[in-house]
C-alpha positions as a Markdown table, in Angstrom:
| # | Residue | x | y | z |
|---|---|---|---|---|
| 1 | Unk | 120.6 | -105.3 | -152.1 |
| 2 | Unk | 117.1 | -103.8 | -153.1 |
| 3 | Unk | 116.2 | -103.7 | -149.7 |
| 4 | Unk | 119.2 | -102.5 | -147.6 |
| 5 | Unk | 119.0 | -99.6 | -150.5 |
| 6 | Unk | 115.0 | -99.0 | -150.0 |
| 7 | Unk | 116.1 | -99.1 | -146.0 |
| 8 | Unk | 118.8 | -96.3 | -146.5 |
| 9 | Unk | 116.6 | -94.2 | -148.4 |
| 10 | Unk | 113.6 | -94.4 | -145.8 |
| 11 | Unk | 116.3 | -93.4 | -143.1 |
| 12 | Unk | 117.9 | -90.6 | -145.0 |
| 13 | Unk | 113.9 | -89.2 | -145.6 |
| 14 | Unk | 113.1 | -90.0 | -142.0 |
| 15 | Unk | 116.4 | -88.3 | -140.7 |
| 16 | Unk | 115.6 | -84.9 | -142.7 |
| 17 | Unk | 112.2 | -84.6 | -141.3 |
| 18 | Unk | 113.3 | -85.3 | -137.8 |
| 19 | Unk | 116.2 | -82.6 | -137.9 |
| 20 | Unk | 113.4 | -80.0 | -139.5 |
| 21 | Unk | 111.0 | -80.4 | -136.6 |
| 22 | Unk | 113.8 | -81.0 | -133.6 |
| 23 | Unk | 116.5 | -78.4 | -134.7 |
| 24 | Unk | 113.7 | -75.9 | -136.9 |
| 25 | Unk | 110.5 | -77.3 | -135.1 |
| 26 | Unk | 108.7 | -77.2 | -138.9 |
| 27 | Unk | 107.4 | -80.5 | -140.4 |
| 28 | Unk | 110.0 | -79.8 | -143.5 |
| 29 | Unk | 113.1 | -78.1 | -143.9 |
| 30 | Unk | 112.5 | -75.8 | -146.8 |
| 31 | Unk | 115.5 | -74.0 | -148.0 |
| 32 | Unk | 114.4 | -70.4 | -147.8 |
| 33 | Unk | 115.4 | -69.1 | -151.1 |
| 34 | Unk | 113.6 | -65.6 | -150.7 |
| 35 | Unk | 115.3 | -64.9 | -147.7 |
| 36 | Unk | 119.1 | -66.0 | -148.8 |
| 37 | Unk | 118.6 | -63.6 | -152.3 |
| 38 | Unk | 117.7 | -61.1 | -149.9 |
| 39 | Unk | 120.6 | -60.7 | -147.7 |
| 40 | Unk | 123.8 | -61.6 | -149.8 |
| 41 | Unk | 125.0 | -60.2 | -153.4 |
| 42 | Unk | 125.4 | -62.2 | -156.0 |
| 43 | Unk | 124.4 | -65.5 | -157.0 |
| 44 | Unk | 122.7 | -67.6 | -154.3 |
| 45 | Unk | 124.9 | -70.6 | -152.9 |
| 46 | Unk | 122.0 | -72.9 | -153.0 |
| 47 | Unk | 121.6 | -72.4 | -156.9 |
| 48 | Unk | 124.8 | -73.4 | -157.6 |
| 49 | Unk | 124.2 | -76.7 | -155.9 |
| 50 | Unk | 120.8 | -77.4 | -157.3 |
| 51 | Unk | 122.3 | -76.7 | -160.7 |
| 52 | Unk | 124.7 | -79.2 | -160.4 |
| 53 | Unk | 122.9 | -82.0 | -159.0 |
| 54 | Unk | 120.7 | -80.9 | -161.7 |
| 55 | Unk | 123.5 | -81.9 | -164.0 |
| 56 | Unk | 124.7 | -85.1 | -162.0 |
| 57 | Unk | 127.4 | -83.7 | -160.6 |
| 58 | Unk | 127.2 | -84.8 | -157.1 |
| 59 | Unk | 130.4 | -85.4 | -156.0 |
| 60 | Unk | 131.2 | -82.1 | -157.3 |
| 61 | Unk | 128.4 | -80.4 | -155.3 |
| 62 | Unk | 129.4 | -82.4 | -152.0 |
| 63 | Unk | 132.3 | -81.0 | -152.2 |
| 64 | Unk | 130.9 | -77.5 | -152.8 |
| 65 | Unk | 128.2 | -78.1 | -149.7 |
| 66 | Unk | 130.8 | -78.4 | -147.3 |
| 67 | Unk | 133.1 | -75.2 | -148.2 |
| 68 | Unk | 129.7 | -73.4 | -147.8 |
| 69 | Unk | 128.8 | -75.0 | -144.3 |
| 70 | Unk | 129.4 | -73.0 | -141.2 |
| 71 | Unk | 128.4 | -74.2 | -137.8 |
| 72 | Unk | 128.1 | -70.4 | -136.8 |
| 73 | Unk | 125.1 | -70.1 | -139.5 |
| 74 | Unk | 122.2 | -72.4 | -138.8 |
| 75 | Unk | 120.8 | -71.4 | -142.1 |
| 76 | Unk | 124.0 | -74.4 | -143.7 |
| 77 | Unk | 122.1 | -77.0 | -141.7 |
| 78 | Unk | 118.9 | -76.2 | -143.3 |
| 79 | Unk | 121.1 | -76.3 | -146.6 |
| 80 | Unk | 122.2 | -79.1 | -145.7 |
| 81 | Unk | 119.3 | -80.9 | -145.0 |
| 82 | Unk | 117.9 | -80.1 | -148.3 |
| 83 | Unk | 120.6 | -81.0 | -150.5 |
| 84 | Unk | 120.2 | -84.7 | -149.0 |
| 85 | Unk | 116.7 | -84.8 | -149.3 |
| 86 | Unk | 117.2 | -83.6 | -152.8 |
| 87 | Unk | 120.1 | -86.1 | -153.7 |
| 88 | Unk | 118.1 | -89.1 | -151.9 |
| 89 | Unk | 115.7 | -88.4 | -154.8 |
| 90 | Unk | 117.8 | -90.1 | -157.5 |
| 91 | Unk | 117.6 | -93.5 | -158.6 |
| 92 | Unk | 120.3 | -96.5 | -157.1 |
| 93 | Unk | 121.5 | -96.2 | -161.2 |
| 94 | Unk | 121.6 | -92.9 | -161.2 |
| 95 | Unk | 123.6 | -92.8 | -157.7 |
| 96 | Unk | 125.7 | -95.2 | -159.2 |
| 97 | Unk | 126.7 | -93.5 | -162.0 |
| 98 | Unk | 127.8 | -90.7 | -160.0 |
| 99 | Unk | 129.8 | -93.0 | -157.9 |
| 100 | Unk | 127.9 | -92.6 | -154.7 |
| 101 | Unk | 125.8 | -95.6 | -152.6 |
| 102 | Unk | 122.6 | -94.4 | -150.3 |
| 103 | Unk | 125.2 | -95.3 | -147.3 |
| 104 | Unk | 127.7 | -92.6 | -148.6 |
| 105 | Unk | 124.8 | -90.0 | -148.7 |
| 106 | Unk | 123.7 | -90.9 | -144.9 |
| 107 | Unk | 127.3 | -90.9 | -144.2 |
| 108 | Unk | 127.1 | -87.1 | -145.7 |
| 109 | Unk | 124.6 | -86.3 | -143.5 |
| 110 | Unk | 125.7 | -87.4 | -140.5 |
| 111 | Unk | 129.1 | -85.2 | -141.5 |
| 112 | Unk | 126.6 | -82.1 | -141.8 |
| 113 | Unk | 124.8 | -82.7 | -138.6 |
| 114 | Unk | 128.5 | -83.1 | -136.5 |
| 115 | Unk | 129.6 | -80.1 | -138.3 |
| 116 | Unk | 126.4 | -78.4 | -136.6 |
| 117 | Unk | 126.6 | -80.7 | -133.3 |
| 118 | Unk | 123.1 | -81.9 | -134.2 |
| 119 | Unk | 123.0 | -86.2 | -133.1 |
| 120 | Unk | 120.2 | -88.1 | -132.8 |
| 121 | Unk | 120.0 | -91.3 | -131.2 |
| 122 | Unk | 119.8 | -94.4 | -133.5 |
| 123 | Unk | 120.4 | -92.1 | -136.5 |
């Protein structure tokens, strides 16, 4: 089990790099967060999701990542992108908790990426 879960992480960390440099030819996705305070009022979107995977509330802010996505704003990929990366980060237990496996996360992403008609072969 160790391994197929090491194996998902790798892919969810090699997918997110190859979407920065194929869709936003940088090394990283960065989620601009100077820019997004800049041109909307109020609170950012990304905050809200930060804070609650900040407060293990993944499902929650899943959820919330997809009312926010719009494939007419490239800016929800990079979003996107992030907030796997970000999620990969915690621990199979701490995943678990949450009830979510690495597979549902890649499964996330791959919703994100069709949503933005981004594919990538053998990904």
């Amino acid at each position: 089990m160790f391994i197929k879960q090491d194996w998902l992480m790798r892919q969810i960390d090699i997918l997110t790099v190859l979407i920065a440099r194929i869709v936003f030819d940088k090394g990283e996705v960065q989620y601009d967060l100077m820019e997004e305070e800049g041109e909307r009022q109020g609170e950012p979107p990304h905050r809200e999701l930060w804070e609650l995977l900040a407060r293990h509330k993944l499902g929650t802010a899943e959820n919330r990542l997809f009312e926010l996505l719009n494939p007419e704003d490239e800016r929800g990929l990079a979003l996107a992108v992030e907030f796997y990366r970000r999620a990969n980060t915690f621990s199979d237990d701490e995943l678990a908790m949450q009830g979510f496996t690495r597979d549902e996360l890649l499964d996330g992403l791959h919703d994100a990426m069709k949503i933005y008609g981004v594919e990538i072969p053998g990904f």
